[in-house]
N, C-alpha and C positions, 0 to 999 in steps of 0.2 A: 616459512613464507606465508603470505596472506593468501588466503584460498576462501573460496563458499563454503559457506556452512547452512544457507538455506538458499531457497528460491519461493516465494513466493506469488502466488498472482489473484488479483483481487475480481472476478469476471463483471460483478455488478458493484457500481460504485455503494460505500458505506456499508456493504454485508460481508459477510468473512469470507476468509480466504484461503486459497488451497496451496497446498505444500508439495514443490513439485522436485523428482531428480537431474531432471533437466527440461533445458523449454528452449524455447526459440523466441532469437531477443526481434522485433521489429523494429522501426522506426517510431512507434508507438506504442514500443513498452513491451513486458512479457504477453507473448501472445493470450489475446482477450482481456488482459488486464483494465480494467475499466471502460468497458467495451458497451455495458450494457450501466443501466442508471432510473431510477428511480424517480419518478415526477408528481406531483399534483396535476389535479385535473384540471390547472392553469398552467403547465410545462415545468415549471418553479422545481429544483431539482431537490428531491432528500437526501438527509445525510444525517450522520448520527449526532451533529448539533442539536438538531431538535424531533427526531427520531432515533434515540437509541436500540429499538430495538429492532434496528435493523442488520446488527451487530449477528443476531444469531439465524439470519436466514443464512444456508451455504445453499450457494450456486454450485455446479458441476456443470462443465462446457462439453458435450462431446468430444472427440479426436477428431473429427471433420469438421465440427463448428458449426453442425445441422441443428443440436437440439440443447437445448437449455434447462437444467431440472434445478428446481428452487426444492429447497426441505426444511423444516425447521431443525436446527441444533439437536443435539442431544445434550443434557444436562445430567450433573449428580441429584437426585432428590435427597428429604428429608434424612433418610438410611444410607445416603452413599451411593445404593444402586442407580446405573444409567438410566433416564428415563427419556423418551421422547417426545416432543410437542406435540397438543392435542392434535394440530394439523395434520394431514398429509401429505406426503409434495405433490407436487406441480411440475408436469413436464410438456416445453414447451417447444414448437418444431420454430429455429428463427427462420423469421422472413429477412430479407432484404430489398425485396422488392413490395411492398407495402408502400402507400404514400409517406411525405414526410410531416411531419410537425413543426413547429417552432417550440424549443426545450430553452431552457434561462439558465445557468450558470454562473454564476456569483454576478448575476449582474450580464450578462455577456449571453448575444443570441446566438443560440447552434440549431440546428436539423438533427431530427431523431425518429428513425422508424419506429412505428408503436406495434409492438408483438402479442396485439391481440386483448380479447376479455377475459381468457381465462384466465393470463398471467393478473392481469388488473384485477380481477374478484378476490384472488389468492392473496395479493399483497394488500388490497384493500381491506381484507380480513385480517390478516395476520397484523398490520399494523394499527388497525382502529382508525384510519381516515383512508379518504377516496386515492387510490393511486394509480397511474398507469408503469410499463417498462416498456421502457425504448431504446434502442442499439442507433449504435454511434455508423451513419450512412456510410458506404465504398466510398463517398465522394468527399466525406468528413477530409476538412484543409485547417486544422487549427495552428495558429501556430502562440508557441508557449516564450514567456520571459526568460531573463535570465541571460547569462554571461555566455554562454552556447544556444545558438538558435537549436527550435527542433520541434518538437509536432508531440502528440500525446492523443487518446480516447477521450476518456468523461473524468479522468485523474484533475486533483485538485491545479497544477500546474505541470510543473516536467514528468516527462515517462516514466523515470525512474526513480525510486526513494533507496538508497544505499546506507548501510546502520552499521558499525561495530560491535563486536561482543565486549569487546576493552571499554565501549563510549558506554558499552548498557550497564556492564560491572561496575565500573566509579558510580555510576547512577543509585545502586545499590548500593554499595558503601556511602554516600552522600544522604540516602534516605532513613539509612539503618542508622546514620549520629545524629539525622532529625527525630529521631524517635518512632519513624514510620514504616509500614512494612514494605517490603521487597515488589515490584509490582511483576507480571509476564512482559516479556518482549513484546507479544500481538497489541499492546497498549500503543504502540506505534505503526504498526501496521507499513514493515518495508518489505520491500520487493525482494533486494539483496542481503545476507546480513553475512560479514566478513569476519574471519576469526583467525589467530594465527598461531600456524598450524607448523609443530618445529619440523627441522630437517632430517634426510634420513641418517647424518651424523650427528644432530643432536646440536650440531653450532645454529649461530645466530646473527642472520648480517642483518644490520641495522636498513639497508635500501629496501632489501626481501621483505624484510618481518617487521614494518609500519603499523601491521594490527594490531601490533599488541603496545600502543602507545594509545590512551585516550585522545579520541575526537583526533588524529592525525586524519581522517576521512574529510576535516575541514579544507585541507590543502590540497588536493589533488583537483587538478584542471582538465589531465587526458589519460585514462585508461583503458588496460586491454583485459576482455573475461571471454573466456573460451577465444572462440571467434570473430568476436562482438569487440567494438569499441565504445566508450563515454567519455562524453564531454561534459565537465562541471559548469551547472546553470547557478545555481542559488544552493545555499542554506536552508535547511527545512525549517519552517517558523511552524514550530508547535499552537494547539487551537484545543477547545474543549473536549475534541473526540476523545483525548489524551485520559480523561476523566472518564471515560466510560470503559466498566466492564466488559470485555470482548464474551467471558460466554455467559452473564448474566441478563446483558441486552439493557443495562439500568445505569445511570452514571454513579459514581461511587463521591468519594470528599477530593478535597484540593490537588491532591497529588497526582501526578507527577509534576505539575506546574509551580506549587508550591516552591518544592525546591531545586526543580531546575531554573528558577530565575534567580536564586542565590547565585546562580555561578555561568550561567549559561546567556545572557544578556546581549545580544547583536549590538553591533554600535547603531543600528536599525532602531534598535529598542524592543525587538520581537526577541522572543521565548525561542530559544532552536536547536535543536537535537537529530545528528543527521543530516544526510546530503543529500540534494535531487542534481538528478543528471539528465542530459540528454541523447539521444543513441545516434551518433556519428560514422558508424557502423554498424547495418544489422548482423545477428548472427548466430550461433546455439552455442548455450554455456550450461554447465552441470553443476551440481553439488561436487567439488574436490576442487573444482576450475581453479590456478591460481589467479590472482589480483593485480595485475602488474602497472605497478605507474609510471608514467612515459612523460610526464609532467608537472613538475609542483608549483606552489600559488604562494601567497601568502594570505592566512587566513580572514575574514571580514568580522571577525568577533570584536 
């Protein structure tokens, strides 16, 4: 059957992300999941389009949601051995009660608590231009596109980004006959990633075990994970983040875009790999959770 095979949650927008056994789905995504976000000193939001290295700062959220620590990555050097950035983190107590700001989002005005100088000296450092960080208000009302209404943090559009391992392997056989190498999963950076997991006798019902058909993730309109429901908003339309190294912090050449637009082509005309969804149901889901779809579509490609 289709089950998780990850979770992950991304706490500040465009910086990496942490790998969880289970989490709690909100109305607004896995909890803290683009909660917090990255600005100029005009509100203008970052993202790894034109800061890639924002790719290797990892956030870690408390378990209460009181305190925020920013660290740079750890890398392989030269030799192989772990090495860490010259920095050293930054921990930061969130406010929520601070005044608010005016943040910019692709164009689109929101309210954003500002957490302070220290965090802003840190990322102002580590990034090489003036930055502030700001958490997304109690009062934050966004409301996101798509074919299921729904609400989201500082996430590009809907709350959730849901991936196959079936959609990511053809990827991989498709780059391996272009002559190119193999890319990681974090190049996509989803929340969910679905894989199918056989039964404890070993058969195979075609309703159950949908993950393991590529891009079958495009059809589904209403599902159930743990306790949590989704509702299908849109197709993910892939963008240049897709091109950057997740633990270099640097963007690398054409692909994955390259050749996912041989095959991957919306009648849209966008680039799209993967599905976002909206949470119709809050609720907690785990790493093993099955996938169950209560719903199908037919797809928009």
């Amino acid at each position: 059957m289709a089950t998780v095979a990850e979770l992950i949650t991304y706490p500040v927008k465009g910086c990496a992300g942490t790998s969880l056994s289970s989490a709690e789905l909100t109305p607004a995504g896995l909890a803290h999941d683009r909660a917090f976000m990255v600005v100029g000193v005009d509100g203008v939001y970052r993202s790894q389009r034109r800061d890639p290295r924002l790719a290797v700062i990892r956030p870690t959220v408390s378990a209460d949601g009181r305190t925020l620590t920013l660290a740079p990555a750890t890398a392989a050097g030269p030799s192989g051995e772990a090495q860490a950035g010259a920095r050293g983190e930054v921990r930061v107590a969130v406010t929520t009660t601070a005044p608010r700001r005016d943040v910019d989002l692709f164009g689109t005005a929101y309210q954003g608590i500002d957490q302070g100088d220290e965090a802003a000296a840190w990322l102002s450092d580590f990034l090489g231009v003036p930055s502030r960080l700001v958490r997304v208000p109690p009062e934050h009302d966004r409301k996101t596109d798509g074919m299921t209404p729904g609400t989201s943090g500082y996430a590009d559009s809907s709350a959730v980004h849901l991936l196959t391992r079936a959609s990511f392997a053809l990827l991989g056989t498709r780059l391996t006959e272009q002559g190119a190498e193999p890319l990681p999963l974090d190049r996509f950076r989803p929340n969910i990633v679905v894989d199918s997991t056989p039964g404890e006798d070993g058969a195979e019902n075609a309703a159950e075990d949908w993950a393991a058909e590529p891009h079958a993730e495009d059809r589904i309109r209403r599902a159930t994970v743990g306790s949590a429901e989704l509702g299908y908003t849109k197709l993910a339309g892939r963008c240049a983040v897709t091109l950057v190294d997740q633990e270099a912090g640097a963007r690398g050449g054409p692909e994955p875009l390259r050749t996912l637009a041989t095959y991957r082509r919306a009648s849209s005309g966008s680039v799209v790999f993967g599905v976002k969804f909206s949470v119709t149901r809050p609720g907690t889901l785990s790493v093993g959770d099955e996938v169950a779809v209560a719903e199908w579509g037919d797809t928009e490609m």
